[in-house]
N, C-alpha and C positions, 0 to 999 in steps of 0.2 A: 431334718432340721426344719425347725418353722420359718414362716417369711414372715417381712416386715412389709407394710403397707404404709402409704403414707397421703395422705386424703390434702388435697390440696382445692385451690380455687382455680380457673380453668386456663388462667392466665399463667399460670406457672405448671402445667402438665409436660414441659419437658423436663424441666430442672433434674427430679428426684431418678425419673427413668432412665438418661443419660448415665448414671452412677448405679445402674442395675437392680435398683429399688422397686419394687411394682409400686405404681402408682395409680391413682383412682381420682378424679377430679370429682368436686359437687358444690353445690349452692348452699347458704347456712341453713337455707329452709328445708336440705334433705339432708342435711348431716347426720340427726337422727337415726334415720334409718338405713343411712349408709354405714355407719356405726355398726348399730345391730348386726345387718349381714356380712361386716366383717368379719363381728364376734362370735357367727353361728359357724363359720369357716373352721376346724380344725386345725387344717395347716398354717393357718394365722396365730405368729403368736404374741406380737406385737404391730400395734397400730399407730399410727402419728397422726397426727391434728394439726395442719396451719393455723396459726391463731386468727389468721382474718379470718375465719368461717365463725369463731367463736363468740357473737360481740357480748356483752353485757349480760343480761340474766340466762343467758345459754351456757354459761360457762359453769353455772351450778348443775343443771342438767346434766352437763358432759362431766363431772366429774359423779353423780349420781351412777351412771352408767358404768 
């Protein structure tokens, strides 16, 4: 079965783990390519995005991706 990821800001890194979620913290500035090496993962088959990492014209990007 694939895992679910869920990419938060670093202020919330317990939340999603508590509930056996792998979780991955990052800044919006690395979202990008936190993204990516998600998406190069295999056994990843769903990814999550906090939406505070997303502001404004990043949100076209990330759905680009």
């Amino acid at each position: 079965m694939r895992k679910i990821v869920v990419i938060t800001p670093a202020d919330a890194r317990l939340g999603f783990a508590l509930g056996g979620v792998r979780q991955v913290t990052s800044e919006p500035a690395g979202l990008d390519a936190c993204v990516r090496g998600l998406m190069a993962d295999a056994d990843i088959g769903v990814v999550v995005v906090d939406e505070r990492l997303v502001p404004g014209p990043a949100q076209q990007r990330l759905r680009q991706v």
